[in-house]
Backbone bond lengths (Angstrom), bond angles and torsions (degrees), N, CA, C in turn:
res aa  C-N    CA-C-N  psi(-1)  N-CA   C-N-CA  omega(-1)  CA-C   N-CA-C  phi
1 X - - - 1.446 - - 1.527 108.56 -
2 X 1.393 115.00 139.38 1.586 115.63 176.36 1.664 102.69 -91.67
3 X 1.602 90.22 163.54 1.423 110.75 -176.87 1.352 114.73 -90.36
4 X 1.686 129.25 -0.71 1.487 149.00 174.36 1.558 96.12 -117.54
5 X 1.367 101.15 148.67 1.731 109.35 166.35 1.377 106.79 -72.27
6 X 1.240 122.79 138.96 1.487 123.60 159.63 1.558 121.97 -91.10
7 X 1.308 111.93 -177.75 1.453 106.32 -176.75 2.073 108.25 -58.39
8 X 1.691 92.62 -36.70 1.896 78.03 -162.79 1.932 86.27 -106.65
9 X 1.117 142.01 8.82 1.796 117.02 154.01 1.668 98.10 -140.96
10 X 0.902 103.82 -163.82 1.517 150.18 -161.60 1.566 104.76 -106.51
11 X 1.275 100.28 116.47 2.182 90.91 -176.69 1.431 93.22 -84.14
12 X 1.430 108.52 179.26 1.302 130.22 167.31 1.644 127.09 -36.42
13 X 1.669 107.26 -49.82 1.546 113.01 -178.91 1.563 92.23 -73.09
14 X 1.089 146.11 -43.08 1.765 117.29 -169.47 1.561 90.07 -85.65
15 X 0.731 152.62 -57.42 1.374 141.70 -178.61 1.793 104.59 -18.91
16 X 1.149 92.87 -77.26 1.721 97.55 -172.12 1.159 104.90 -73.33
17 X 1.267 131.42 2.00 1.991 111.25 157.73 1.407 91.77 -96.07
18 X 1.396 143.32 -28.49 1.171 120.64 -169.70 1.592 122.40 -74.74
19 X 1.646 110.22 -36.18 1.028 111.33 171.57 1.808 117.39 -81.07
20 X 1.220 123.94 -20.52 1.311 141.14 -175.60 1.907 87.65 -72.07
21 X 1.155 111.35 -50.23 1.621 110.39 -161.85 2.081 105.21 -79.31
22 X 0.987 88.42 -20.85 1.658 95.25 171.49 1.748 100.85 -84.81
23 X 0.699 122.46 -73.38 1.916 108.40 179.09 1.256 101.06 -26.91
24 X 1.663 119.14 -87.45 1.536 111.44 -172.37 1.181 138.70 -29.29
25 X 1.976 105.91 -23.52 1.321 106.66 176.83 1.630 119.65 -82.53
26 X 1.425 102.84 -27.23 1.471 129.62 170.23 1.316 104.63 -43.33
27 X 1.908 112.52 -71.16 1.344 120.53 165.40 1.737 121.88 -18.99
28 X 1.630 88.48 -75.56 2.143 100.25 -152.95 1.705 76.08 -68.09
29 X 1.539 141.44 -51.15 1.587 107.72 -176.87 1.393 140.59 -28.72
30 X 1.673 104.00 -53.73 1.307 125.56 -169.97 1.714 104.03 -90.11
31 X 1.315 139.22 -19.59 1.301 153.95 103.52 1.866 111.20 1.74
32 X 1.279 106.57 -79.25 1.713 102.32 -174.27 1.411 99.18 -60.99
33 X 1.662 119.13 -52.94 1.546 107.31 -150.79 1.285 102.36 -63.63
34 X 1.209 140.29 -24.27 1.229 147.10 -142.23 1.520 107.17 -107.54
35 X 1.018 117.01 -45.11 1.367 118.42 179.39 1.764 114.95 -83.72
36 X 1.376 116.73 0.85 1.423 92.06 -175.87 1.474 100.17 -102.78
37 X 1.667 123.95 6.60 1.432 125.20 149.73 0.954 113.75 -61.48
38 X 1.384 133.69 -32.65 1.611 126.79 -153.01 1.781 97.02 -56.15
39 X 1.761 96.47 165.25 1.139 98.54 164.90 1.513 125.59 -94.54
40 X 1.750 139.13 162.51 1.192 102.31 -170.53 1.762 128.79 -84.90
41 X 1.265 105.97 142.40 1.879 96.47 -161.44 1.897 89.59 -176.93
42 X 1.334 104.06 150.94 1.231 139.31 161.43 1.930 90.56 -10.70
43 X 1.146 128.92 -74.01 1.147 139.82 -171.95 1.390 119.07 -48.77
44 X 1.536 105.02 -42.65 1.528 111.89 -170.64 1.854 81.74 -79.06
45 X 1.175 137.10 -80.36 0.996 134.28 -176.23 1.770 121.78 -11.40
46 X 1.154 97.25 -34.75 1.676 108.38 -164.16 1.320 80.84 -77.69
47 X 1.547 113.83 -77.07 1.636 117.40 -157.33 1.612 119.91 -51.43
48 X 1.441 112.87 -4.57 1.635 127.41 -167.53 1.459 87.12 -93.24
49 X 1.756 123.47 -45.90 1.323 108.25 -179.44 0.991 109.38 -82.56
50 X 1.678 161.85 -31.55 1.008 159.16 176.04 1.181 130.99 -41.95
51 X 1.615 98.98 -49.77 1.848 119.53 160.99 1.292 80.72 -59.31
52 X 1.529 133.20 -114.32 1.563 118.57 -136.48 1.524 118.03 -31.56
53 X 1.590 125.77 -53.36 1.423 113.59 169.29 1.281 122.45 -29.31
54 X 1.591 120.93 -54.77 1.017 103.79 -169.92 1.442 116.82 -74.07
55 X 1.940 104.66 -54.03 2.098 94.94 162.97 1.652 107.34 -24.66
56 X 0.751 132.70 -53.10 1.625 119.56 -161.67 1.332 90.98 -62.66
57 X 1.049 127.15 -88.51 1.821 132.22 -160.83 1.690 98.33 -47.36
58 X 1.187 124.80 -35.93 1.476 108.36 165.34 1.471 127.59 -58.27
59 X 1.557 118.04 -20.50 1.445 122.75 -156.32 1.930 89.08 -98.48
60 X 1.651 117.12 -33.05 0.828 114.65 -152.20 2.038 86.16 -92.61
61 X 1.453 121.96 -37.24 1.663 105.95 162.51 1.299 131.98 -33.90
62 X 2.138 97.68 -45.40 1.501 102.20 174.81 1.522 130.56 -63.68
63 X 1.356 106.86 -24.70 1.117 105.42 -170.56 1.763 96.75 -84.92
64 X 0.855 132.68 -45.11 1.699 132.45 154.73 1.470 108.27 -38.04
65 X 0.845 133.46 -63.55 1.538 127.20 152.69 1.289 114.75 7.71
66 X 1.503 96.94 -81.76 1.416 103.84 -150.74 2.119 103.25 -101.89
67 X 1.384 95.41 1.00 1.247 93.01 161.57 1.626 124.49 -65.22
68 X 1.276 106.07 -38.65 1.188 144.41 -127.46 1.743 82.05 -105.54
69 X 1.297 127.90 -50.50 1.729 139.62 -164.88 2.128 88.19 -84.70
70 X 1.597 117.59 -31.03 1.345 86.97 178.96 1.287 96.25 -98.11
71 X 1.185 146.18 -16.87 1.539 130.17 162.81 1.618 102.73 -40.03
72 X 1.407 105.68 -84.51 1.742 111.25 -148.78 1.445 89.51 -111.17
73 X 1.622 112.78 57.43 1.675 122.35 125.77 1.780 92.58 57.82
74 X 1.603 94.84 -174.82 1.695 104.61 177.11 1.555 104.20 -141.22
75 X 1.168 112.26 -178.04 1.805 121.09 -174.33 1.584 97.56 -86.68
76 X 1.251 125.13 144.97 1.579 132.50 -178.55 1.818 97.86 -76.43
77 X 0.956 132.99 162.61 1.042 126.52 -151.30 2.102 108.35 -104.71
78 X 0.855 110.65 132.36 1.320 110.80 -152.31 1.571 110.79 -50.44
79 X 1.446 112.98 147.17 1.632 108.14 -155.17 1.296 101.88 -96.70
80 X 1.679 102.12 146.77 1.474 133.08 -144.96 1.221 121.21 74.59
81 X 1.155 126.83 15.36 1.961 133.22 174.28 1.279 88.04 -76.32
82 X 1.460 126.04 112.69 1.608 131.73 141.82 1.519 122.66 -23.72
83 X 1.210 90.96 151.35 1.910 96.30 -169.65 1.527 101.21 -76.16
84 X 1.161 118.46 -31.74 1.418 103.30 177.80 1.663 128.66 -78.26
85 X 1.562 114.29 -20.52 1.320 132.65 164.58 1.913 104.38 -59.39
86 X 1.053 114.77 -27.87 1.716 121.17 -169.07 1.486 107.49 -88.47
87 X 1.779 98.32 -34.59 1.772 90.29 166.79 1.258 124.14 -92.11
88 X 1.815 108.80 -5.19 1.610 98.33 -176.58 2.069 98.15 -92.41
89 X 1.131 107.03 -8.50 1.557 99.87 167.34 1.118 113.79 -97.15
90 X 1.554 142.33 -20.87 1.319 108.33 138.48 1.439 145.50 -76.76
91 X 1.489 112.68 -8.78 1.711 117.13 147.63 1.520 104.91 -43.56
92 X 1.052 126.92 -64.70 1.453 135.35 -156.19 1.519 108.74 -53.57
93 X 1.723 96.43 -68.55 1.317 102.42 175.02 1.913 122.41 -42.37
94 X 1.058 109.23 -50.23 1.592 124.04 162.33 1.391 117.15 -34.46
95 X 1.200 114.77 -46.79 1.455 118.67 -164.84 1.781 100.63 -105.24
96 X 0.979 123.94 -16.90 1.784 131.68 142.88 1.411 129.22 -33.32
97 X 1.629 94.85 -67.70 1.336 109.53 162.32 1.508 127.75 -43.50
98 X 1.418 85.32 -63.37 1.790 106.87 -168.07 1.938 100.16 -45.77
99 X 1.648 94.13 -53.40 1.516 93.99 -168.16 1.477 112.96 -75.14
100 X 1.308 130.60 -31.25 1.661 133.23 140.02 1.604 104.65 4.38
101 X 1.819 83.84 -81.88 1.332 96.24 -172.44 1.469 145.25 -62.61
102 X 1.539 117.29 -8.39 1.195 145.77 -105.27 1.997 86.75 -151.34
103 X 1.077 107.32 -79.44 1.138 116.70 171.06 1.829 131.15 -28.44
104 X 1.910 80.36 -67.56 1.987 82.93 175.86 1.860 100.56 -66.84
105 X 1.359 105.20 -30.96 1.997 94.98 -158.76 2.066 99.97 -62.92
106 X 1.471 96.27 -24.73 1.595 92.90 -177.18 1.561 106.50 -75.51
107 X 1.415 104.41 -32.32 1.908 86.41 -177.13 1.814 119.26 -83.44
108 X 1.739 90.23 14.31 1.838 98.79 178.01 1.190 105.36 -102.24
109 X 1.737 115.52 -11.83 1.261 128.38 173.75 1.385 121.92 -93.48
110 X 0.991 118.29 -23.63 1.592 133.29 158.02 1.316 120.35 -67.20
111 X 1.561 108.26 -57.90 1.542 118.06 -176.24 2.471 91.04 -57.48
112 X 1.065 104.78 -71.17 1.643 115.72 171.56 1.698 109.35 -7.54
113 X 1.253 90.69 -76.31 1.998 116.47 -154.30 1.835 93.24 -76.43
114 X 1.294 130.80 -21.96 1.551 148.96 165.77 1.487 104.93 -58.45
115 X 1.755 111.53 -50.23 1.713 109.23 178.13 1.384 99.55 96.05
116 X 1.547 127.97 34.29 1.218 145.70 -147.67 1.906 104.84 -111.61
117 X 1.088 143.36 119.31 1.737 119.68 167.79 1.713 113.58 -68.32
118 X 1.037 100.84 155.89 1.675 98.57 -178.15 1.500 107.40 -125.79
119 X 1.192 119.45 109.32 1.627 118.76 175.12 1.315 106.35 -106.83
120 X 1.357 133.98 175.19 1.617 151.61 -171.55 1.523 92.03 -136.89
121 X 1.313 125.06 98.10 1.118 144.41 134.57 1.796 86.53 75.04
122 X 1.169 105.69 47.41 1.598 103.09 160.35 1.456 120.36 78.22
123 X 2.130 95.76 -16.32 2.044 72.89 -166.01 1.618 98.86 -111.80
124 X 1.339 130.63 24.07 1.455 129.16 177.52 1.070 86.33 -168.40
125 X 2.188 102.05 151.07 1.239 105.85 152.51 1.973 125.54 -107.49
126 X 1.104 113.83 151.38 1.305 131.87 161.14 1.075 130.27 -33.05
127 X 1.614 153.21 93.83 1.458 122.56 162.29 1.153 135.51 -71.47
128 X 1.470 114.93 136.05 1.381 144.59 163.43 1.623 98.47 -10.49
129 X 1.548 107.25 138.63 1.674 81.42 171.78 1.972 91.09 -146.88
130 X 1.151 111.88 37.85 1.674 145.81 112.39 1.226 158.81 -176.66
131 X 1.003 136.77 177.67 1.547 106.06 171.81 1.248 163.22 -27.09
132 X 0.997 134.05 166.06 1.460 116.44 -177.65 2.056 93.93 -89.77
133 X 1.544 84.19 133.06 1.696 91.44 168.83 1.728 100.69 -176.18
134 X 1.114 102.68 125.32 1.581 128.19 -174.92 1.401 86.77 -56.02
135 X 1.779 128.40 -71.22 1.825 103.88 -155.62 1.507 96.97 -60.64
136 X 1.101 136.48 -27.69 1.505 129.51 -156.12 1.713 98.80 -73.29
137 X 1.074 108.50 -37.00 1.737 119.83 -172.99 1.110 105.87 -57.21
138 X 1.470 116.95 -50.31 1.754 142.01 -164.83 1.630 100.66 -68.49
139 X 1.258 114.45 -59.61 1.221 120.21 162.44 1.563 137.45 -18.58
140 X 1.896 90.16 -72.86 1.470 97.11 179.73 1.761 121.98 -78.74
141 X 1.597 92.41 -8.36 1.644 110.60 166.80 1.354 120.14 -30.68
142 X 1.869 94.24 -68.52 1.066 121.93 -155.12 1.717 101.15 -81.42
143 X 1.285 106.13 -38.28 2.317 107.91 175.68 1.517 88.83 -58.18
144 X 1.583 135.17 -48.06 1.437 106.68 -170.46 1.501 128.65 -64.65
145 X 1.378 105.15 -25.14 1.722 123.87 -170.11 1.327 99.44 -82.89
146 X 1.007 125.08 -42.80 1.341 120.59 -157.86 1.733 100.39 -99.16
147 X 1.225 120.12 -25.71 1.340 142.74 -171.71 1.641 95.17 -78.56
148 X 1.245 129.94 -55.90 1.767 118.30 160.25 1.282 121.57 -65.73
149 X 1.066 133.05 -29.78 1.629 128.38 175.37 1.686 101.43 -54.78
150 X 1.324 115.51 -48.49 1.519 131.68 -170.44 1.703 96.53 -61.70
151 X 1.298 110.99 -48.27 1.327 112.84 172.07 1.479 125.10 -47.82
152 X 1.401 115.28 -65.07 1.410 122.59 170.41 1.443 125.01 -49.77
153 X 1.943 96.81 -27.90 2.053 88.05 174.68 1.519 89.77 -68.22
154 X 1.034 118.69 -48.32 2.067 124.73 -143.50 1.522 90.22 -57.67
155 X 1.531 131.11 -52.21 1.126 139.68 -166.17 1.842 102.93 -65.13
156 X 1.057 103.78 -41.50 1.419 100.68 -169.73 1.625 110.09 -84.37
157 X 1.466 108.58 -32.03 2.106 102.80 162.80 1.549 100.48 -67.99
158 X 1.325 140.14 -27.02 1.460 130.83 160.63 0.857 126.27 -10.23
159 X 1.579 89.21 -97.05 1.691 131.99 -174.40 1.781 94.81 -68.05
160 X 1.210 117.71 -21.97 1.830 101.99 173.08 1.507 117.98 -78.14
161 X 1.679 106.29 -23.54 1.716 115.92 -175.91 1.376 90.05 -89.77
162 X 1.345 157.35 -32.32 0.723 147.22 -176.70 1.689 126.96 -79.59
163 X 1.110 124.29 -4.96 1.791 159.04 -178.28 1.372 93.15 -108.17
164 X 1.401 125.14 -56.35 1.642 118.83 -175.35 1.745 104.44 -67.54
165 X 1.344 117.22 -23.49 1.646 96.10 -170.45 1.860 96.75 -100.03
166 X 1.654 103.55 -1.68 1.855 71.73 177.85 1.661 97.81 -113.64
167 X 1.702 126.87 -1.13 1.432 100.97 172.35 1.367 101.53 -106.84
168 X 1.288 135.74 -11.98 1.752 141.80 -154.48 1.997 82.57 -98.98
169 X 1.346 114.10 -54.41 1.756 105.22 -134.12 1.852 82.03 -116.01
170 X 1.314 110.31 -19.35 1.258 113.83 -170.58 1.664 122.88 44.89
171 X 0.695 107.15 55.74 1.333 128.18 177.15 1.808 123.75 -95.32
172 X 1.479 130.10 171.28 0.951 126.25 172.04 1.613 128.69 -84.98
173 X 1.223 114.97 5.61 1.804 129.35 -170.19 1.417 97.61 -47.32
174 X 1.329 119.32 -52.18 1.354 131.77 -146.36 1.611 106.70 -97.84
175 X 0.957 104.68 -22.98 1.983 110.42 -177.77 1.178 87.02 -111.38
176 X 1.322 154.79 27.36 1.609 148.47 155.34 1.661 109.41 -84.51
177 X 1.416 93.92 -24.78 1.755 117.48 -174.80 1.587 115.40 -87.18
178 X 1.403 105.62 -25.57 1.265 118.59 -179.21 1.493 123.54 -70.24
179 X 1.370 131.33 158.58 1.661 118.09 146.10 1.173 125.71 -35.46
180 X 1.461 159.84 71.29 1.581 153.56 176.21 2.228 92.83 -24.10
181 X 1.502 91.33 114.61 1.270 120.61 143.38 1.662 120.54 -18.42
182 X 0.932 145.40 98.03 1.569 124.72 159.06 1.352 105.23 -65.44
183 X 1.940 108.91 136.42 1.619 88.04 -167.36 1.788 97.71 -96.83
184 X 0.984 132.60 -156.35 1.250 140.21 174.75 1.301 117.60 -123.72
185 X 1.293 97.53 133.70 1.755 131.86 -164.18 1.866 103.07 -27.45
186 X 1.432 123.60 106.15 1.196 100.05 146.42 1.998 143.49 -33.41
187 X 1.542 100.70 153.55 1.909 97.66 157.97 1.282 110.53 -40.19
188 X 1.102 122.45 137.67 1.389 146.94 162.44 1.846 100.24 -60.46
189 X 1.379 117.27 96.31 1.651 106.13 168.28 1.612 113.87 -72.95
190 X 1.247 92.02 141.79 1.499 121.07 -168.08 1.889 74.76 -84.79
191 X 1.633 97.85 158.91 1.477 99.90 160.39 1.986 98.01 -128.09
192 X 0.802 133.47 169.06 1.592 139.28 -172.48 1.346 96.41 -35.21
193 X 1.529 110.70 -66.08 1.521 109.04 -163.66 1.898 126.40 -71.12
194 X 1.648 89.36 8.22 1.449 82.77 179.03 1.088 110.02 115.40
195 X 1.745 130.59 -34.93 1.088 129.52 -171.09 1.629 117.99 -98.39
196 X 1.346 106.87 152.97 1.372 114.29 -167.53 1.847 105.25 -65.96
C-alpha cells in the first residue's frame, strides 16, 4: 500500500485518518448523549472534559485530513460512476468536512461564550475565542446539536452509497478505502524444460 492516494485507491495516511476519524466520531457521539444525563459529580465533570479533549484532537485530525487530501490528491472515481453520483459525493464530502469542522469549533464556542476553561487532556489550557455571553452560548449550543444529527444522516447516506456500490454495483469505491489484500502467490509456471 502507498503512503499518497493514487489515481484508483486511497494510500495508507487517509485511510487511517479516515477510519481513525470515524471511531472518534462514534466516541464524542455516544460521549455527548450520554453524559448530559449524568448526574452532577467528579465523573460527569471528567467525561465533559474528555469529550472536549477529544473534539479538539478530532478538529485538529480534520484539519490534517484535509491537508493531507489537497497534498496527495484523491482516486478518480471508479469508471462508469454517473455524473450525477460524482457530484452528490462531492456535495457530501463538502458538507462532511464543513460539519467536521463546524461541530468541534461550536463546542469551543459554547464551552468560551459559557465562561468555561478549556484544557486538552489536562496538560495546557486553550484560549477563549469569545466572550462570555448567554445568547452566543445558546447559539453555538444549538450549531453543535443540531450540527451532529446532520452529521449522522450525512454519515449514514455515506456509508449507505458506499455498501450500495460494493454489494448492489459491485464495484471498487468501497475496497479502495480498505487495507489492499496481499494476494497469494500464483502456480509456479513450468516452462517446457521443466524449469520454473
Amino acid at each position: 500500500m502507498t503512503l499518497r492516494n493514487t489515481g484508483h485507491r486511497w494510500g495508507w495516511v487517509s485511510q487511517l485518518l479516515h477510519w481513525l476519524i470515524l471511531a472518534m466520531l462514534a466516541w464524542l457521539g455516544w460521549r455527548g448523549l450520554t453524559m448530559v444525563d449524568m448526574d452532577p459529580s467528579p465523573a460527569m465533570i471528567e467525561a465533559y472534559a474528555l469529550h472536549k479533549s477529544v473534539g479538539l484532537t478530532l478538529l485538529a485530525l480534520v484539519a490534517l485530513r484535509l491537508a493531507w487530501r489537497l497534498f496527495a490528491g484523491s482516486p478518480r472515481p471508479v469508471s462508469g460512476t454517473p455524473t450525477w453520483q460524482k457530484r452528490m459525493a462531492d456535495l457530501t464530502h463538502a458538507a462532511l468536512y464543513v460539519l467536521m469542522f463546524a461541530i468541534p469549533l461550536s463546542g469551543w464556542l459554547f464551552n468560551s461564550a459559557s465562561g468555561y476553561p478549556l484544557q486538552w487532556f489536562k496538560l495546557f489550557n486553550l484560549p477563549a475565542i469569545a466572550g462570555s455571553s448567554e445568547a452566543l452560548a445558546d447559539l453555538a449550543r444549538q450549531v453543535h446539536v443540531v450540527g451532529f444529527w446532520l452529521l449522522v444522516l450525512l454519515v449514514a447516506a455515506h456509508a449507505g452509497a458506499a455498501l450500495y456500490h460494493h454489494f448492489v454495483q459491485r464495484d471498487d469505491t468501497l475496497r479502495r478505502m480498505l487495507p489492499q489484500r496481499r494476494r497469494a502467490p500464483g502456480p509456479i509456471q513450468q516452462t517446457p524444460g521443466g524449469m520454473a
